[in-house]
Backbone as CSV, one residue per row, in Angstrom:
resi,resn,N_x,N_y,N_z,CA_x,CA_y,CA_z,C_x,C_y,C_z
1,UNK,3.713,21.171,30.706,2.712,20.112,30.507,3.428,18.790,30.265
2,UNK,3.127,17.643,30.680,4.124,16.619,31.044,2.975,15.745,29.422
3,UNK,3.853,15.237,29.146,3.750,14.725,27.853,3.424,13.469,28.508
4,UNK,1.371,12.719,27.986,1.370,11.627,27.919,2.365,10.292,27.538
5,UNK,2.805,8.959,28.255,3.854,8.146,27.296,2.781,7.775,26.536
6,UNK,3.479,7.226,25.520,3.235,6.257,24.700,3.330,4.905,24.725
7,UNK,2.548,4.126,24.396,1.819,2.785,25.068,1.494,1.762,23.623
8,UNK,1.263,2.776,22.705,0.970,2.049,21.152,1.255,2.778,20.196
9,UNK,1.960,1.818,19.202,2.277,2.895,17.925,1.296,2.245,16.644
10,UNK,0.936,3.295,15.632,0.481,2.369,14.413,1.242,2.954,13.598
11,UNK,1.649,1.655,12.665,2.172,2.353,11.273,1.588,2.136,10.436
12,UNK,1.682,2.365,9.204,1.202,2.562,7.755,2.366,1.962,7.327
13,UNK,1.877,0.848,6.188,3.215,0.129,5.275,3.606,0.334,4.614
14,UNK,2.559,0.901,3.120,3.600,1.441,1.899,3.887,2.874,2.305
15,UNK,5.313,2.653,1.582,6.308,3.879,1.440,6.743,4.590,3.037
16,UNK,6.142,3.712,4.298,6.276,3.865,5.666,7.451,2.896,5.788
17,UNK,7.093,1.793,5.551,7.729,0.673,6.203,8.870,-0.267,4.575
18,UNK,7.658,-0.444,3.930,8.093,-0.801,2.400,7.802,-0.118,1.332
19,UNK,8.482,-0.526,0.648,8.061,0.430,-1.051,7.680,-0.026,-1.626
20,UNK,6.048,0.445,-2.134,4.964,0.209,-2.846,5.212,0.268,-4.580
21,UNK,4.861,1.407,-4.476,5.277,1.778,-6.142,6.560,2.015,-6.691
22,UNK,7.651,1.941,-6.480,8.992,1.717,-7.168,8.748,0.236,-7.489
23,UNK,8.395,-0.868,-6.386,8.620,-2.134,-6.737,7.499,-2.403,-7.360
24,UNK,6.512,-1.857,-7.719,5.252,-2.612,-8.470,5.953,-1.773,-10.066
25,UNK,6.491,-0.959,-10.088,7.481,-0.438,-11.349,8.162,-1.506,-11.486
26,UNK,9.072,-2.002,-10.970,10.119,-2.729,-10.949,9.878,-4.421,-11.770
27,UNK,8.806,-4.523,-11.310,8.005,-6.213,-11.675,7.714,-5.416,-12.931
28,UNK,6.428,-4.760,-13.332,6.258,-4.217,-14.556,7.217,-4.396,-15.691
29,UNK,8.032,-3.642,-15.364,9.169,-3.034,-16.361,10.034,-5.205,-16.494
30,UNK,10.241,-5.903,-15.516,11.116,-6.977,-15.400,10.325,-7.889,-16.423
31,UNK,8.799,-7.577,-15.797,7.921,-8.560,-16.942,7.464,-8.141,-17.985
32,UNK,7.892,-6.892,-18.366,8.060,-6.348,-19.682,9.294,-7.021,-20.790
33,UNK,10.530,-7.089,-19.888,11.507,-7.485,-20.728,11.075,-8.736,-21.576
34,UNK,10.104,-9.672,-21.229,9.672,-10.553,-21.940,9.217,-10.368,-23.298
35,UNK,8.746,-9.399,-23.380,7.699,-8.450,-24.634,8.988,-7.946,-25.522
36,UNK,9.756,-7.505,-24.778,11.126,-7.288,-25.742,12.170,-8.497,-26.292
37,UNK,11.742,-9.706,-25.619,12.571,-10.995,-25.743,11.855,-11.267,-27.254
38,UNK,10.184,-11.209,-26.964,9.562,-11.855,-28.643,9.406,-11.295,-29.307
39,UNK,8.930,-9.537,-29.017,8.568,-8.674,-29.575,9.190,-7.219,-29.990
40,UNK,10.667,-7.453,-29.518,11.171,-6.119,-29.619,10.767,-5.203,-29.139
41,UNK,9.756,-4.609,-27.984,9.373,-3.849,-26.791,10.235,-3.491,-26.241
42,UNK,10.441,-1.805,-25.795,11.414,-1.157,-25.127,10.506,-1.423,-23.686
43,UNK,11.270,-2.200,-22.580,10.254,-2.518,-21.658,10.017,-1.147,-20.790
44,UNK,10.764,-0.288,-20.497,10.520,0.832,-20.060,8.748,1.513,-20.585
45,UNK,9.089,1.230,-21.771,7.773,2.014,-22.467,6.461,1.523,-22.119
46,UNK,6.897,0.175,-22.076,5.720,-0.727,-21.732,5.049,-0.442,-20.532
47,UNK,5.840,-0.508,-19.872,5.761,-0.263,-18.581,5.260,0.772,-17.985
48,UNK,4.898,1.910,-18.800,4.325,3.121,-18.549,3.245,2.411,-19.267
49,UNK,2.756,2.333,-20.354,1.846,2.071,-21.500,0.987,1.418,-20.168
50,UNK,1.258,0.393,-19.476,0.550,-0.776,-18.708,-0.039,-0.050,-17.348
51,UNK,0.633,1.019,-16.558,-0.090,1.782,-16.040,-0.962,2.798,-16.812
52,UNK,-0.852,3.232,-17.761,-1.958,3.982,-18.376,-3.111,3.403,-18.407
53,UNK,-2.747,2.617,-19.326,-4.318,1.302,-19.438,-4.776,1.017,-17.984
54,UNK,-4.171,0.500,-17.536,-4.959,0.156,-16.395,-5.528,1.269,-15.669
55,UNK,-5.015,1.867,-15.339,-5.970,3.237,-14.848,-6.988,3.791,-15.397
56,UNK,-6.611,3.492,-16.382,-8.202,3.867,-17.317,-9.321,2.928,-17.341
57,UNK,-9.164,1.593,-17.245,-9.639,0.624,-17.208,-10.212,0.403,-15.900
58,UNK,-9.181,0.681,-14.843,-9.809,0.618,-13.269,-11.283,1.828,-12.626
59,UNK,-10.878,2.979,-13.606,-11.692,4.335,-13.446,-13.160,3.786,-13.780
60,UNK,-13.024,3.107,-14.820,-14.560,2.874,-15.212,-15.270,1.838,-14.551
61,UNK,-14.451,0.814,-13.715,-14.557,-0.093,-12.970,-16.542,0.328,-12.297
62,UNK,-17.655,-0.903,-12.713,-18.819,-0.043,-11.378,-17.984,-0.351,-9.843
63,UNK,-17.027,-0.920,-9.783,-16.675,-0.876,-7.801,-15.345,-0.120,-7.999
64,UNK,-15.528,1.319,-8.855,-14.626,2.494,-8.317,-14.662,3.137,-7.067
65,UNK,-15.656,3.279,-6.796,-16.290,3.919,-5.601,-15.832,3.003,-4.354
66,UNK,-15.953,1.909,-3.905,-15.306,0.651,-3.382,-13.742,0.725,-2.942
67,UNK,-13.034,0.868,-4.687,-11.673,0.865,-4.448,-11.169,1.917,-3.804
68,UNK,-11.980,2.873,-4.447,-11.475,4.519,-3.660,-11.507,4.666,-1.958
69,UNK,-12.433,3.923,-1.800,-13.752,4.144,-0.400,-12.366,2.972,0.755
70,UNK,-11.699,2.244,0.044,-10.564,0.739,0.855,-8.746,1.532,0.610
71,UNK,-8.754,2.081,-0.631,-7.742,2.526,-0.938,-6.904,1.244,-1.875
72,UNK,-7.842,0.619,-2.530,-6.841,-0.093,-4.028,-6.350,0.308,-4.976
73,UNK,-5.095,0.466,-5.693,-5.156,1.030,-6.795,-4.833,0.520,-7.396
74,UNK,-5.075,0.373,-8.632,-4.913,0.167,-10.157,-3.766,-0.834,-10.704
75,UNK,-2.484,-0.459,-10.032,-1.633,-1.322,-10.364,-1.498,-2.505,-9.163
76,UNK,-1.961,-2.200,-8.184,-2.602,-3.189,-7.225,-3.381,-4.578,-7.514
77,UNK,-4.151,-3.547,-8.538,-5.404,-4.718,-9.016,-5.006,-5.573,-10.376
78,UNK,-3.822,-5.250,-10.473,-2.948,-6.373,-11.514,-2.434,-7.701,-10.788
79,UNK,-2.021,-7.460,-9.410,-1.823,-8.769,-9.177,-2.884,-9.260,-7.764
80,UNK,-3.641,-8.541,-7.376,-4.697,-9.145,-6.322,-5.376,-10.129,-6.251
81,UNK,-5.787,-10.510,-5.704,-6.472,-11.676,-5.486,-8.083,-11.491,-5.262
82,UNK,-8.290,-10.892,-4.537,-9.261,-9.903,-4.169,-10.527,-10.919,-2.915
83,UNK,-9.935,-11.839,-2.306,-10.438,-12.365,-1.702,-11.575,-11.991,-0.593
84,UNK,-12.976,-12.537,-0.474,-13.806,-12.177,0.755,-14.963,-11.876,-0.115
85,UNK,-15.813,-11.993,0.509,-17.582,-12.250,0.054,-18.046,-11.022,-0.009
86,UNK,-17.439,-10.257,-0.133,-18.033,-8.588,0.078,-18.870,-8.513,-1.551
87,UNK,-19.508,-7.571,-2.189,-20.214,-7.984,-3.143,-18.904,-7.454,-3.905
88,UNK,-18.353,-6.409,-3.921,-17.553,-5.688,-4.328,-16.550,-6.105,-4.955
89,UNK,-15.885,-6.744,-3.953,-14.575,-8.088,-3.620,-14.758,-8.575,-4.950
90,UNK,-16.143,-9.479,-4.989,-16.457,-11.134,-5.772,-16.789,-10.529,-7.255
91,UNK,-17.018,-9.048,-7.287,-17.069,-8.198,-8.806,-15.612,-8.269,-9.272
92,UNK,-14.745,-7.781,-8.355,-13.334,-7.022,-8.605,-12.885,-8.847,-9.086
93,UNK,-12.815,-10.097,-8.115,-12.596,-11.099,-8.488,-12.715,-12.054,-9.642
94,UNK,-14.057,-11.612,-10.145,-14.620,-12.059,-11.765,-13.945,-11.152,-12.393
95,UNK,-13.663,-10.392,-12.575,-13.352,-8.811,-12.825,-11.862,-9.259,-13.233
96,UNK,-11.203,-9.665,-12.678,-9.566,-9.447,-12.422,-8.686,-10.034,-13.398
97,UNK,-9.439,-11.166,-14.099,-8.257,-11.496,-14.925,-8.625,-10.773,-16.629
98,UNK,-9.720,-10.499,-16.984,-10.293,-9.363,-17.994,-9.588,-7.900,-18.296
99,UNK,-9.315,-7.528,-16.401,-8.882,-6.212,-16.746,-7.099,-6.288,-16.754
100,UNK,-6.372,-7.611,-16.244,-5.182,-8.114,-16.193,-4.514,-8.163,-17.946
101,UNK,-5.581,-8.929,-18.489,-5.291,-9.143,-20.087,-5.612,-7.460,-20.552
102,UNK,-6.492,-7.103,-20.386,-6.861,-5.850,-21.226,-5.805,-4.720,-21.039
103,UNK,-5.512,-4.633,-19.781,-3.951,-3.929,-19.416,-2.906,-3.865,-20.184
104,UNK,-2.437,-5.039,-20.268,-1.521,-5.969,-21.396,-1.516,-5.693,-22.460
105,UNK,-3.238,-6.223,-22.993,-3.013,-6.125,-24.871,-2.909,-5.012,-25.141
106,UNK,-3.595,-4.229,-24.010,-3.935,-2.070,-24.737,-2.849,-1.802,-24.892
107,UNK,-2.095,-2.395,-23.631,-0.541,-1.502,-24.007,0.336,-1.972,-24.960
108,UNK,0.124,-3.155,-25.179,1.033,-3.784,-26.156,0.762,-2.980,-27.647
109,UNK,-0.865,-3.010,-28.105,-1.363,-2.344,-28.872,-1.098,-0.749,-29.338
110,UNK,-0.930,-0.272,-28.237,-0.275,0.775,-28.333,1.206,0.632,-29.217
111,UNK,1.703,0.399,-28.534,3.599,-0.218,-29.362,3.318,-1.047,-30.870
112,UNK,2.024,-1.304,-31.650,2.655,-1.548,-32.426,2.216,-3.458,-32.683
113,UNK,2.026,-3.917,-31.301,2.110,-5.226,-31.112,0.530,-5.970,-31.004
114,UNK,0.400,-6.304,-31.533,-1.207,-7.495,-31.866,-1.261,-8.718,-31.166
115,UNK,-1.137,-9.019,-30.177,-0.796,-10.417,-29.682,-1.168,-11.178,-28.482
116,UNK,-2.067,-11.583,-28.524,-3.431,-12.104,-27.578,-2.221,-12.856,-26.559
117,UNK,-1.866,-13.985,-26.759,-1.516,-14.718,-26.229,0.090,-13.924,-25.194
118,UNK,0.429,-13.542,-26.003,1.527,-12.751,-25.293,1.145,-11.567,-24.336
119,UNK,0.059,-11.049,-24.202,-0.295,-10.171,-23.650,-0.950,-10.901,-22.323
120,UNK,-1.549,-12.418,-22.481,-2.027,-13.346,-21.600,-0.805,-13.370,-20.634
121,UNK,0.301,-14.471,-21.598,1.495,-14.382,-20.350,1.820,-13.413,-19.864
122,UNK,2.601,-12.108,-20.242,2.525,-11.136,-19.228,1.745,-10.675,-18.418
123,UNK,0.419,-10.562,-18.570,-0.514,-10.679,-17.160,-0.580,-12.010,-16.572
124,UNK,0.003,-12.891,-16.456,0.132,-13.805,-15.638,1.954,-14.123,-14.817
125,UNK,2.214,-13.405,-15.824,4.021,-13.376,-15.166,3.751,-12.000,-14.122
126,UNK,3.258,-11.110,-14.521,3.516,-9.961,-13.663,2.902,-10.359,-12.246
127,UNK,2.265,-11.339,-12.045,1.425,-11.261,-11.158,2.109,-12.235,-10.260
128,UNK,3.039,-13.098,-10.592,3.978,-13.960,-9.885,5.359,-13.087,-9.448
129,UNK,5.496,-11.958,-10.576,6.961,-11.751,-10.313,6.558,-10.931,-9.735
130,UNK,5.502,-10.342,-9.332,5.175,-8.952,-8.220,4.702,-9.807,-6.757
131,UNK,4.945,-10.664,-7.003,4.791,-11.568,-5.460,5.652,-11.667,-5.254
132,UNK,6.896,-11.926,-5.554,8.018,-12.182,-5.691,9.141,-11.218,-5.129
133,UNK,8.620,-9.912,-5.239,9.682,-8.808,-4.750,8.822,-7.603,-3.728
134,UNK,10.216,-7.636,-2.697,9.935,-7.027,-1.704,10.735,-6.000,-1.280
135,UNK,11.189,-4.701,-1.044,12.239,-3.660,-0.582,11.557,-3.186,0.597
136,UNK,11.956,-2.961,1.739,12.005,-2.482,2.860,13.004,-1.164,2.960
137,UNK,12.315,0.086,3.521,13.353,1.038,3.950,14.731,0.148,5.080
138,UNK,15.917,1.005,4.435,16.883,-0.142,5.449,17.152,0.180,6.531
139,UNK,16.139,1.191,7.124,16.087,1.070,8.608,14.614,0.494,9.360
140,UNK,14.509,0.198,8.732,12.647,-0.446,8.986,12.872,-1.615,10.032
141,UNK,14.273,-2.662,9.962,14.120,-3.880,10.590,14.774,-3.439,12.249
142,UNK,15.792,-2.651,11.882,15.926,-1.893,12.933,15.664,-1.123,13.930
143,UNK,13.862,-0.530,13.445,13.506,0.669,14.391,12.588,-0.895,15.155
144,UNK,12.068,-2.085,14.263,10.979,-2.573,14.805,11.701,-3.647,15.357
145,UNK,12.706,-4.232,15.508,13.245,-5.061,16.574,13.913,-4.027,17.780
146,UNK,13.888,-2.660,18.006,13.876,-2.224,19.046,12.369,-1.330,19.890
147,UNK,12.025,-1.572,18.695,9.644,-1.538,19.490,9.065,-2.702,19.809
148,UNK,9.389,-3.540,19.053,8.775,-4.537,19.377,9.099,-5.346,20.910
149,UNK,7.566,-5.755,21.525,8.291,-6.055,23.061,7.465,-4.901,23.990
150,UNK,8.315,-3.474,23.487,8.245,-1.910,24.578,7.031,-1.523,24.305
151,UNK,6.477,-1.776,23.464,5.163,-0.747,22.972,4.156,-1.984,22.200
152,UNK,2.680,-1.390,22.122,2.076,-2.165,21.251,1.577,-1.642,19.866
153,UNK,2.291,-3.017,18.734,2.604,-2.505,17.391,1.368,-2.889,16.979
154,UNK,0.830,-2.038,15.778,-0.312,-2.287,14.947,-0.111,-1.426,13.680
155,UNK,-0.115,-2.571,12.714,0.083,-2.070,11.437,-1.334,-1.961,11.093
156,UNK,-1.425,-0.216,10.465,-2.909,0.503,9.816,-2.689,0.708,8.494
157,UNK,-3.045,0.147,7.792,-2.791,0.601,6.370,-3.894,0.281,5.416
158,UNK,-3.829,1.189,4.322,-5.103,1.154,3.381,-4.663,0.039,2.180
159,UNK,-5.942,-0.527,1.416,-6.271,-1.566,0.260,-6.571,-2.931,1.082
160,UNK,-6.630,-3.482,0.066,-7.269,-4.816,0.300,-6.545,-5.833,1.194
161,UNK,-7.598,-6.223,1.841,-7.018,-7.190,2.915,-6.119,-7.926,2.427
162,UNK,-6.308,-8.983,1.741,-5.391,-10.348,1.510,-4.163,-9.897,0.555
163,UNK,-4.057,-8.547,0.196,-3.230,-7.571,-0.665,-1.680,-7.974,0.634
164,UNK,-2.630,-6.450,1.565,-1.563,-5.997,2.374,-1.030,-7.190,3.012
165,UNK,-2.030,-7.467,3.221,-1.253,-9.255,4.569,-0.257,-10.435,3.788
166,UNK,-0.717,-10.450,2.179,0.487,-10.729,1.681,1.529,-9.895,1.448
167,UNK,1.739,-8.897,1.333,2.756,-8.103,1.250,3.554,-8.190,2.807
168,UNK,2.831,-8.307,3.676,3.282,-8.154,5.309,4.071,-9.247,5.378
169,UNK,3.722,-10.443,5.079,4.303,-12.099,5.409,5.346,-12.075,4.271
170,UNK,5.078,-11.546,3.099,6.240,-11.573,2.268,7.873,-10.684,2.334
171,UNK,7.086,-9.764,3.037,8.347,-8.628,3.160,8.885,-9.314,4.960
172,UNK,8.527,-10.134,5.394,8.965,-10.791,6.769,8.526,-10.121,7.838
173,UNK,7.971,-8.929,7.571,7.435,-7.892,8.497,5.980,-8.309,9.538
174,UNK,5.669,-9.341,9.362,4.492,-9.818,10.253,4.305,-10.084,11.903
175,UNK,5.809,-10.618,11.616,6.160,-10.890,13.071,5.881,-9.563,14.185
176,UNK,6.162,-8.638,13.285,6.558,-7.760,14.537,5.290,-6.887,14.785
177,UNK,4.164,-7.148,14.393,3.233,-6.759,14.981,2.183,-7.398,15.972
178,UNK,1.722,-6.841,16.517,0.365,-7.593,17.871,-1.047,-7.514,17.080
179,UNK,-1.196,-6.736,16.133,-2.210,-6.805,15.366,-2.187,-5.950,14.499
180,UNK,-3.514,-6.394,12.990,-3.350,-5.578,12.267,-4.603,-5.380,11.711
181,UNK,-4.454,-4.057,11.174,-5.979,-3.249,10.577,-5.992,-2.871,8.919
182,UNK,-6.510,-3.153,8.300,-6.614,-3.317,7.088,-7.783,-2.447,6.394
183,UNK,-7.784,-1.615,5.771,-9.237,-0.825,5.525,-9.899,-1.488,4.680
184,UNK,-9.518,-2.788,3.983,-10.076,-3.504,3.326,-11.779,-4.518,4.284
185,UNK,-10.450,-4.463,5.700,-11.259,-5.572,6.537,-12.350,-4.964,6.957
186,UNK,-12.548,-3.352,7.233,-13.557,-2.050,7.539,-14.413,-1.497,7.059
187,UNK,-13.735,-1.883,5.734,-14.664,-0.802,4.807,-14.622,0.647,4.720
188,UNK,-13.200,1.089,5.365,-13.447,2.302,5.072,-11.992,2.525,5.574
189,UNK,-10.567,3.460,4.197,-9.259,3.766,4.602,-8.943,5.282,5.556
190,UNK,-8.501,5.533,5.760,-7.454,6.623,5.943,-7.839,7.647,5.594
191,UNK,-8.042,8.891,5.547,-8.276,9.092,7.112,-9.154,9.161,7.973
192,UNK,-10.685,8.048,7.618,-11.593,7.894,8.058,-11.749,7.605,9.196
193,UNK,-12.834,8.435,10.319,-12.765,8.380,11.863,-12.651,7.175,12.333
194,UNK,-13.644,6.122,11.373,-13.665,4.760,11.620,-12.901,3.911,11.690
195,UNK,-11.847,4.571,11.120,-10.575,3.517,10.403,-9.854,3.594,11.830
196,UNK,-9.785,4.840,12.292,-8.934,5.146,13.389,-9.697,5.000,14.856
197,UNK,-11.084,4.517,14.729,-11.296,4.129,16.151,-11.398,2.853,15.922
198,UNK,-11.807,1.998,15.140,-10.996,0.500,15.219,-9.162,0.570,15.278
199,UNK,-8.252,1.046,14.711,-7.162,0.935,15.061,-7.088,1.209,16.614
200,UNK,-7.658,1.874,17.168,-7.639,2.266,19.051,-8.012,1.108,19.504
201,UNK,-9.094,0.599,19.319,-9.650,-0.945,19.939,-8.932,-1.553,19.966
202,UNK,-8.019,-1.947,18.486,-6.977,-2.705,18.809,-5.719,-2.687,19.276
203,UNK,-5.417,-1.539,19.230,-4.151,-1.308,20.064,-4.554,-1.394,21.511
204,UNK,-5.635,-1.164,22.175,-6.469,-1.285,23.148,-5.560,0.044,24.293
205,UNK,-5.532,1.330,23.576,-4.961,2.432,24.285,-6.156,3.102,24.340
206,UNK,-5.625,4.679,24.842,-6.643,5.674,24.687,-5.518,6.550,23.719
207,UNK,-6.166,7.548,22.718,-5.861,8.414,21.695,-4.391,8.873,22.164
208,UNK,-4.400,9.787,23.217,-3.366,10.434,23.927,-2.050,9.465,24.079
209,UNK,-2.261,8.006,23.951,-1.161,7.026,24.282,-0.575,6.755,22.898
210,UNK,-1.406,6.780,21.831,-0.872,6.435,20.730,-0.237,6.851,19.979
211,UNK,0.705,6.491,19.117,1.247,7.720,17.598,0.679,6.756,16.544
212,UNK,0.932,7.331,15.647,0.762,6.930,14.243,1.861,7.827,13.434
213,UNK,2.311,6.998,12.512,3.314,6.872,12.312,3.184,6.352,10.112
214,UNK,3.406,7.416,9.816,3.204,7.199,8.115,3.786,8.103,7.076
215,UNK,3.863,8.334,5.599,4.398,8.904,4.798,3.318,10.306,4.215
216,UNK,1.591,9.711,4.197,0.869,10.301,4.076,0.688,11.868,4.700
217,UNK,0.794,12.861,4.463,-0.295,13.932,5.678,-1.054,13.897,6.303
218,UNK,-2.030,13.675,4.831,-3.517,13.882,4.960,-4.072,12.562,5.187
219,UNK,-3.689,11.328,5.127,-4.108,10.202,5.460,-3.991,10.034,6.469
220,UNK,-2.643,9.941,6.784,-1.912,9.322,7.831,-1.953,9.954,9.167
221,UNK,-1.303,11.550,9.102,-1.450,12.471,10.196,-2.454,13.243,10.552
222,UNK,-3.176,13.909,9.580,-4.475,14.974,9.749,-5.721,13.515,10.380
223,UNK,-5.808,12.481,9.816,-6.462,11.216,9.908,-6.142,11.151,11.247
224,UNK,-5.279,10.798,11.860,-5.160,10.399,13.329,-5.138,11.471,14.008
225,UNK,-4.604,12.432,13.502,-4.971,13.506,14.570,-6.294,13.864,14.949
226,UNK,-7.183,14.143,14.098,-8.580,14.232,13.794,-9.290,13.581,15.138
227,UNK,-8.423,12.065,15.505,-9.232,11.125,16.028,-8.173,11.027,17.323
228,UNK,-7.625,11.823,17.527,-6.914,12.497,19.521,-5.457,11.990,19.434
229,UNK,-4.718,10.991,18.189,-3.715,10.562,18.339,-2.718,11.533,17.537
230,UNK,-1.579,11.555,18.213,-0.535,12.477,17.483,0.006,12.059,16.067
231,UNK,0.372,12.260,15.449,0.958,12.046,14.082,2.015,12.313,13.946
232,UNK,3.121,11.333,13.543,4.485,11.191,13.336,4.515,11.154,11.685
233,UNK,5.294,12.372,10.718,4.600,12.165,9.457,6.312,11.927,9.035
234,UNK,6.208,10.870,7.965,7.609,10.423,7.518,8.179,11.006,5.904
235,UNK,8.604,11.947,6.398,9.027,13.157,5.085,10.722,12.678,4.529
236,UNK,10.284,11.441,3.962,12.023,11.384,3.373,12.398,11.983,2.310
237,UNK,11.568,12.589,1.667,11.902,13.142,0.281,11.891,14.741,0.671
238,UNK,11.563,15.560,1.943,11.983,17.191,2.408,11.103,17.414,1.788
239,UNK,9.276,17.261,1.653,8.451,18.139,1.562,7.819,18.835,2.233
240,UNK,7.392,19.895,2.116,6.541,21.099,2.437,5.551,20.349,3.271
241,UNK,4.722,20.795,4.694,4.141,20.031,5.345,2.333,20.631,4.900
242,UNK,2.437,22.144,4.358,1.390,22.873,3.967,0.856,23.060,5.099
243,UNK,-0.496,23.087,5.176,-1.555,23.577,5.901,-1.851,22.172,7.298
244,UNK,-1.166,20.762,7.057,-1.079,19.897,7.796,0.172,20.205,8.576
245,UNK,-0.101,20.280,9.987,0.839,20.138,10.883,0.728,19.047,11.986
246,UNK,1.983,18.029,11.517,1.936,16.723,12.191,2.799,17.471,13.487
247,UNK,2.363,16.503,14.722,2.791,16.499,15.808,4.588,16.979,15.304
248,UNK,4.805,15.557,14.948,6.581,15.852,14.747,6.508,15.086,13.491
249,UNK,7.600,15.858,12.759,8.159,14.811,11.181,9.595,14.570,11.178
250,UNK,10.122,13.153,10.688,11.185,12.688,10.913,11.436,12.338,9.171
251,UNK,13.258,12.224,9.179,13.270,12.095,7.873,13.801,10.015,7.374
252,UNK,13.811,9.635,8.531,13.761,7.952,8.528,13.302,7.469,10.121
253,UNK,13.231,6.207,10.159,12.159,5.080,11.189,13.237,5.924,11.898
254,UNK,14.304,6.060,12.327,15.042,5.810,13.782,14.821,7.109,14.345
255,UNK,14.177,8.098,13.464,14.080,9.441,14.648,13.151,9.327,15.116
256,UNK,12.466,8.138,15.401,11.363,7.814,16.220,11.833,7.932,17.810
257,UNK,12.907,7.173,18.149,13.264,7.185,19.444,13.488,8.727,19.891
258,UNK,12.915,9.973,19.317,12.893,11.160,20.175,11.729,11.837,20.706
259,UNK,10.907,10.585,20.191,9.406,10.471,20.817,8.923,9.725,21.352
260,UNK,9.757,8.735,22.155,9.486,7.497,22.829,9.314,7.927,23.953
């Protein structure tokens, strides 16, 4: 059976292309050290303390259902913006600097520490210094200055629009796509049928031409497969594939070229 080519690829960004949660750790814990500059705070601790709270804080959120339904999470919604008229959006937006401070003081509170104002600046530092930093897998610039051009690129990835697209322009990674899909912009992430027949429109293939290309399984691969495209699932850490069987799994971007 002669193997359709391939004509379009989509990828998925966090932990595909860049790293999501090490670096939203990374800002945390950096804009923690502040708390230890006035307050004697082990910023490590903090830094857990500040995802606790917030997750708890995001759970009770009324546009949980929303975040779940786009794919935002929690430590996401510490530095978002949350831009667009959606009703949801303009909640999460009033919303954002309340649950930014409350993050802060709970955790500070936790440690010991009482301190309104200090708990203010660190939700306002974290939210600059997490703009601020970007890590790319270090073969990421490499697989996409030799796709880019041959194939048509479309970055698919879940959370909020003006999230990911800053993360895209910040990490320099913008260029190299022809378009991009956002489940924020849809209303609906990964591995939703919808998500993946707007990503087809825009790649403007048919299923059989496309891969997709992500860290997820069940998002990323069972999701596109579902919807006729093969799934390239990106297993850098050697896990178990379970009951999901992606087309092919590679353990970095460059074993892509054995499916070109």
């Amino acid at each position: 059976m002669v193997r359709t080519a391939v004509k379009a690829i989509l990828f998925d960004l966090d932990e595909t292309l860049i790293l999501e949660k090490p670096v939203a750790l990374r800002a945390l814990e950096r804009t923690g050290r502040r708390a230890n500059d006035v307050a004697g705070v082990h910023a490590p601790e903090l830094r857990d303390r500040v995802l606790d709270r917030a997750g708890e804080l995001w759970r009770s959120t009324p546009a949980i259902d929303y975040c779940r339904r786009v794919g935002i999470s929690s430590w996401e919604g510490l530095w978002c913006e949350f831009a667009g008229e959606n009703e949801d959006l303009v909640w999460l937006r009033e919303w954002a600097p309340t649950y930014r401070f409350e993050a802060w003081s709970q955790a500070l509170n936790d440690m010991g520490v009482d301190d309104e104002r200090l708990a203010q600046t660190l939700a306002d530092d974290f939210v600059e210094t997490r703009k601020g930093l970007f890590e790319y897998f270090p073969e990421t610039i490499a697989i996409l200055d030799e796709l880019k051009g041959a194939f048509r690129l479309v970055l698919a990835t879940n959370g909020a629009s003006d999230l990911q697209r800053l993360k895209l322009e910040t990490s320099g990674l913008a260029g190299y796509f022809d378009d991009v899909l956002v489940s924020g912009d849809v209303g609906f992430a990964k591995p939703h049928p919808h998500f993946f027949e707007n990503a087809l429109r825009l790649a403007n293939t048919a299923p059989e031409q496309t891969l997709m290309v992500g860290d997820n399984l069940r998002k990323d691969v069972a999701g596109a497969q579902e919807a006729g495209i093969r799934g390239i699932w990106v297993n850098r850490r050697d896990r178990e594939p379970g009951e999901i069987q992606p087309f092919a799994e590679i353990g970095n971007l460059l074993e892509l070229r054995n499916f070109l």
